[in-house]
TORKOL-4160 file (C-alpha; in steps of 0.2 Angstrom, whole numbers, padded with zeros to 4 digits, m for minus):
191
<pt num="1" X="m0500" Y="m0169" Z="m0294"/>
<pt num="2" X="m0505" Y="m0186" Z="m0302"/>
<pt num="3" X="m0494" Y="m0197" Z="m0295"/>
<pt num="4" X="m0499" Y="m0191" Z="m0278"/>
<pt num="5" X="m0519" Y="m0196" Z="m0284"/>
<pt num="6" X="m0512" Y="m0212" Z="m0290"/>
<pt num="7" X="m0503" Y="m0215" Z="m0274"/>
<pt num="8" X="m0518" Y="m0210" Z="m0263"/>
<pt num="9" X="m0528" Y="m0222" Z="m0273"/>
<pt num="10" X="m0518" Y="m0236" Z="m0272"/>
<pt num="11" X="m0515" Y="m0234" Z="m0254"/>
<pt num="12" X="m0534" Y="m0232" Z="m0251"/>
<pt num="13" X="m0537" Y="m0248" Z="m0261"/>
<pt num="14" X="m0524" Y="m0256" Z="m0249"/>
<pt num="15" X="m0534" Y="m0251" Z="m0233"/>
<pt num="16" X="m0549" Y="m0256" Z="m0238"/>
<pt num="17" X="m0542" Y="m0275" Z="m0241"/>
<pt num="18" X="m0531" Y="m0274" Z="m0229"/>
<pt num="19" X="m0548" Y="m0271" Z="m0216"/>
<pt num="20" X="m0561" Y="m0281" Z="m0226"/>
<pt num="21" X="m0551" Y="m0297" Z="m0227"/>
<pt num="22" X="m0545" Y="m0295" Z="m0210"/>
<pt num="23" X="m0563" Y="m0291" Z="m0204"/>
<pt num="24" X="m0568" Y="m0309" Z="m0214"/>
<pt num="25" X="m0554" Y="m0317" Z="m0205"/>
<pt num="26" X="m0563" Y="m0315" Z="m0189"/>
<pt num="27" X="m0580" Y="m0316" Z="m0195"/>
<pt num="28" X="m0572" Y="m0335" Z="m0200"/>
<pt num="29" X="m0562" Y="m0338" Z="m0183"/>
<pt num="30" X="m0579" Y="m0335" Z="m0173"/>
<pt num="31" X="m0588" Y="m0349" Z="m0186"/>
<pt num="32" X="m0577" Y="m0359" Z="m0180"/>
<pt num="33" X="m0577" Y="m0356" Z="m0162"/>
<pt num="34" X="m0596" Y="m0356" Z="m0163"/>
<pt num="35" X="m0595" Y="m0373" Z="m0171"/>
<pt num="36" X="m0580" Y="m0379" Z="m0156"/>
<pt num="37" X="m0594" Y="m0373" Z="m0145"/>
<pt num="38" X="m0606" Y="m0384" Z="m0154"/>
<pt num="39" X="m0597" Y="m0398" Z="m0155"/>
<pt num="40" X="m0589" Y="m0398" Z="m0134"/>
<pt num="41" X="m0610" Y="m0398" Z="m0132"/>
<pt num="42" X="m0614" Y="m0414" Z="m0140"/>
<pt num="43" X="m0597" Y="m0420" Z="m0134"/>
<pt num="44" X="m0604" Y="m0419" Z="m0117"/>
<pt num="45" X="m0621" Y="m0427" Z="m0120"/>
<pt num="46" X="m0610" Y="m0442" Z="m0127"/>
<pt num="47" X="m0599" Y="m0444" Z="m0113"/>
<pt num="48" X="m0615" Y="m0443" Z="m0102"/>
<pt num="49" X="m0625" Y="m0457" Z="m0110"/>
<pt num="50" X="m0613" Y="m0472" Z="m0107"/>
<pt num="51" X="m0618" Y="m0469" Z="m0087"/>
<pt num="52" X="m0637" Y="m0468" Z="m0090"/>
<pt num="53" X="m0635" Y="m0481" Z="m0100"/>
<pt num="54" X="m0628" Y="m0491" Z="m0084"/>
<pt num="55" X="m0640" Y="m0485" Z="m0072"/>
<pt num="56" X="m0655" Y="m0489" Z="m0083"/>
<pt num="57" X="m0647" Y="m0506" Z="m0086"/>
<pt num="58" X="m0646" Y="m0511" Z="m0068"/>
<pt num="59" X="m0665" Y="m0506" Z="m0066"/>
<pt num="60" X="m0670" Y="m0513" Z="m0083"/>
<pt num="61" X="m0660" Y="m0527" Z="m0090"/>
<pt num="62" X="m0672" Y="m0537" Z="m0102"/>
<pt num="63" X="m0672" Y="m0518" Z="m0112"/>
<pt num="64" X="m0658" Y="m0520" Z="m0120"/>
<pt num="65" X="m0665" Y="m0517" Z="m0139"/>
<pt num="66" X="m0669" Y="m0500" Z="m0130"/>
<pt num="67" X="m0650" Y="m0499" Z="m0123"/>
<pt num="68" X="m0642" Y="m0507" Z="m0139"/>
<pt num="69" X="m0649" Y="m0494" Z="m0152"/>
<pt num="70" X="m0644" Y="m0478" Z="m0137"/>
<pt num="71" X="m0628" Y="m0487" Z="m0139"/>
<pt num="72" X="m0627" Y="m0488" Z="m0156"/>
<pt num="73" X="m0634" Y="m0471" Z="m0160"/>
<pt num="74" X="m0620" Y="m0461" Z="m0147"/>
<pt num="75" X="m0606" Y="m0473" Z="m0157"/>
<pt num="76" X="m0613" Y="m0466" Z="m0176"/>
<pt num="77" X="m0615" Y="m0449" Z="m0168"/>
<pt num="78" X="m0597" Y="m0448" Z="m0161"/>
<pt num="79" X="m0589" Y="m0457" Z="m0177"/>
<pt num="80" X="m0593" Y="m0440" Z="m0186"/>
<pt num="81" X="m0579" Y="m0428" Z="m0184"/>
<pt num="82" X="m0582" Y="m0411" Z="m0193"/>
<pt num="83" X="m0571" Y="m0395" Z="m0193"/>
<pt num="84" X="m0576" Y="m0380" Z="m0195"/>
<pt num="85" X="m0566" Y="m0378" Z="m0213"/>
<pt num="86" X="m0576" Y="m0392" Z="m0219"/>
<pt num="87" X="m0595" Y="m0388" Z="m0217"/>
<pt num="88" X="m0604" Y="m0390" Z="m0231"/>
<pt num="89" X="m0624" Y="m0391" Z="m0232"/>
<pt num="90" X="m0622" Y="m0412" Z="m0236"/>
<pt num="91" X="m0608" Y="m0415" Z="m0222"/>
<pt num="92" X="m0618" Y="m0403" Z="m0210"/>
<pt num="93" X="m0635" Y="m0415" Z="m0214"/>
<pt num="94" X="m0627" Y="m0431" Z="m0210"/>
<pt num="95" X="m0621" Y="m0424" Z="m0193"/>
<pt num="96" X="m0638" Y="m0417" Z="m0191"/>
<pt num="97" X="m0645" Y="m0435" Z="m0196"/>
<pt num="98" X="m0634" Y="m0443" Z="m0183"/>
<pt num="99" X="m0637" Y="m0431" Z="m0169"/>
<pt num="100" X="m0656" Y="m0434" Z="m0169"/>
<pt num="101" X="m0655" Y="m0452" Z="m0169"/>
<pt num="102" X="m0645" Y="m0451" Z="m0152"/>
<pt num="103" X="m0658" Y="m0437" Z="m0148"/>
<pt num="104" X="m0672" Y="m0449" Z="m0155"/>
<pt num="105" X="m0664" Y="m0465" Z="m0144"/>
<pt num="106" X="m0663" Y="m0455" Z="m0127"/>
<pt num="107" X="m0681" Y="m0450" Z="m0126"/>
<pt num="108" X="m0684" Y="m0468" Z="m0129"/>
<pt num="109" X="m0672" Y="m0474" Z="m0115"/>
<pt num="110" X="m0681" Y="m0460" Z="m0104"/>
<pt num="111" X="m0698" Y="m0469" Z="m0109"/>
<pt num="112" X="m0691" Y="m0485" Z="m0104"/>
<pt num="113" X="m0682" Y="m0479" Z="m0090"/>
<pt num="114" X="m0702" Y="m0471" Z="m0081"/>
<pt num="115" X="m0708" Y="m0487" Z="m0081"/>
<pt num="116" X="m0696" Y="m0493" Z="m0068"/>
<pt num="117" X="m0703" Y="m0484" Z="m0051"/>
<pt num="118" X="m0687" Y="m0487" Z="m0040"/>
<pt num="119" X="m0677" Y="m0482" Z="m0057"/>
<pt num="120" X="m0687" Y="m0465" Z="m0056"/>
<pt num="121" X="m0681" Y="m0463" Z="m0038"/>
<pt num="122" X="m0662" Y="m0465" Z="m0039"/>
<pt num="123" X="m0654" Y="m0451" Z="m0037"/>
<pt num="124" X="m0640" Y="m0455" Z="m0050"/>
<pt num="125" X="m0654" Y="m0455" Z="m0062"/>
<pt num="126" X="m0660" Y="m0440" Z="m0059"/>
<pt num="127" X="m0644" Y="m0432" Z="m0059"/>
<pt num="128" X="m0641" Y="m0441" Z="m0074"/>
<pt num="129" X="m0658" Y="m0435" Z="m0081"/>
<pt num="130" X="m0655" Y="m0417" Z="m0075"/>
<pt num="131" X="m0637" Y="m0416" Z="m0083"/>
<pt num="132" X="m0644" Y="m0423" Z="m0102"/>
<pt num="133" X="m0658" Y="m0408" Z="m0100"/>
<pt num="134" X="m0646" Y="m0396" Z="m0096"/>
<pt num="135" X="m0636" Y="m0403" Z="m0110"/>
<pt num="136" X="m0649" Y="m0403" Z="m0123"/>
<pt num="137" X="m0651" Y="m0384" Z="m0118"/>
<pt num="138" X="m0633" Y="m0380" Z="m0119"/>
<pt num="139" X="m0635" Y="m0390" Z="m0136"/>
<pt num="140" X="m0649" Y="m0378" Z="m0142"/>
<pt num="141" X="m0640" Y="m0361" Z="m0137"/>
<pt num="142" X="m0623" Y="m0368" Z="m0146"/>
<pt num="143" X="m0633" Y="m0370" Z="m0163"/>
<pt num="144" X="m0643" Y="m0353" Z="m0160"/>
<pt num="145" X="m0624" Y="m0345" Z="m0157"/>
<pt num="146" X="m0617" Y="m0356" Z="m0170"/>
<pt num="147" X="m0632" Y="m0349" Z="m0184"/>
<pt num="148" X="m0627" Y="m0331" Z="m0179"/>
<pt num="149" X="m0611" Y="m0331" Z="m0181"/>
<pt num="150" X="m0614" Y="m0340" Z="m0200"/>
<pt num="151" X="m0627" Y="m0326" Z="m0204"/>
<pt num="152" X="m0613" Y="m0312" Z="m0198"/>
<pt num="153" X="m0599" Y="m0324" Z="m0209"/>
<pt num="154" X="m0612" Y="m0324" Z="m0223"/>
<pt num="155" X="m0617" Y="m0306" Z="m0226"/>
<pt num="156" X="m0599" Y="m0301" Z="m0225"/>
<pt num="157" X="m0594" Y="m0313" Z="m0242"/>
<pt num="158" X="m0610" Y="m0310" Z="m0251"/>
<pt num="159" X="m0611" Y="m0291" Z="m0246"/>
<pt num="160" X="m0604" Y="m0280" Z="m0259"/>
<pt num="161" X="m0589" Y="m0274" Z="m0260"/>
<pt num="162" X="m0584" Y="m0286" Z="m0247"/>
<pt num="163" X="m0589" Y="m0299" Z="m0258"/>
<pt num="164" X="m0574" Y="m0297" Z="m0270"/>
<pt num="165" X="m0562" Y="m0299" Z="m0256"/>
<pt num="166" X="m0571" Y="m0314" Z="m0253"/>
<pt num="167" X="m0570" Y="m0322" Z="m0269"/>
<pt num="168" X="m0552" Y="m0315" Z="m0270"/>
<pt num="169" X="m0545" Y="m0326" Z="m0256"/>
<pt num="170" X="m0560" Y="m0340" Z="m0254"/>
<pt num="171" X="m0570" Y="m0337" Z="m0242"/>
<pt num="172" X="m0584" Y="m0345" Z="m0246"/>
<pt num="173" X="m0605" Y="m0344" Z="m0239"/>
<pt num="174" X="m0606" Y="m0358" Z="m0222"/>
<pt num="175" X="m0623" Y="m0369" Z="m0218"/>
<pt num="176" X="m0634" Y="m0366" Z="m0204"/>
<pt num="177" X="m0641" Y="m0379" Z="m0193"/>
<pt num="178" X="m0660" Y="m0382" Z="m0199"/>
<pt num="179" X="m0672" Y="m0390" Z="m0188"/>
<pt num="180" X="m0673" Y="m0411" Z="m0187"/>
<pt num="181" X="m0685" Y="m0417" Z="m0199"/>
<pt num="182" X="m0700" Y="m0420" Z="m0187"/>
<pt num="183" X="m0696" Y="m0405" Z="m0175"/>
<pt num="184" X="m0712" Y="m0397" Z="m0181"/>
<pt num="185" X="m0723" Y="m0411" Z="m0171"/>
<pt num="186" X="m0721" Y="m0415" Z="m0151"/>
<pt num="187" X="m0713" Y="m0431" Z="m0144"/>
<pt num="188" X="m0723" Y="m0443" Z="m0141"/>
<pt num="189" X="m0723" Y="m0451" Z="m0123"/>
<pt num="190" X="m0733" Y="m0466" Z="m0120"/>
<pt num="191" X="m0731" Y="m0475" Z="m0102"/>
């Protein structure tokens, strides 16, 4: 009678790894495709820069400081590459840093670009301009996405007893995206 216990013990043991690690698996595999989701965002407002970029440069050529530091900013943003295994709060920052600069350099070159009347008609700008709002939306719902999956990834290694499989096999608590330093005050727009 006691080795059947024993065995109904071990085997229950058994299960409840078996589900919990897997259950963490998944929790982990949606991080991650949270963070791709993220990352195909920002992708997206890179490759659309380079043409506002052009169509702001044909209207307003002697702005190039404005246009070098859009330039610059979308080359420091994209020179980041950061998988989902290697989040960590610091490497998470600097992507974060980088992201607001090109946010940050785009709402300058937007400035610029409304003192330009015939640049405010074009249509290629305002497509242009449409697509990097719509952009910066998707952006915002990526990281609102990508924080919930963390928070679902998070409870499940620091919940108990999930939290000894957790150690057991190295899954280990994933940043969230804060706010950009200066979020808390509205952009100033000056014409």
């Amino acid at each position: 009678m006691k080795k059947w216990i024993w065995i109904g013990v071990v085997a229950l043991v058994a299960i409840f790894f078996y589900f919990t690690y897997n259950g963490l698996v998944t929790k982990e595999e949606t991080l991650s495709s949270a963070w791709s989701n993220v990352e195909t965002q920002y992708q997206r407002r890179a490759d659309l820069i380079p043409n506002l970029v052009n169509t702001v440069k044909g209207y307003a050529v002697h702005e190039s400081e404005t246009l070098g530091a859009v330039t610059e900013a979308r080359a420091k943003a994209t020179s980041i590459n950061l998988s989902a295994s290697e989040l960590t709060p610091e490497k998470l920052a600097d992507f974060q840093q980088a992201q607001a600069d090109v946010r940050s350099a785009l709402g300058r070159l937007i400035a610029v670009a409304e003192n330009y009347p015939d640049l405010k008609a074009n249509q290629n700008f305002l497509e242009l301009q449409a697509q990097l709002e719509g952009t910066e939306n998707r952006i915002a719902v990526a990281r609102k996405d990508f924080n919930a999956a963390a928070q679902r990834y998070n409870v499940a290694v620091r919940s108990f007893p999930s939290n000894l499989v957790a150690g057991l096999f190295g899954f280990e608590k994933k940043p969230y995206f804060d706010a950009s330093e200066g979020a808390d005050k509205a952009p100033e727009v000056q014409f």
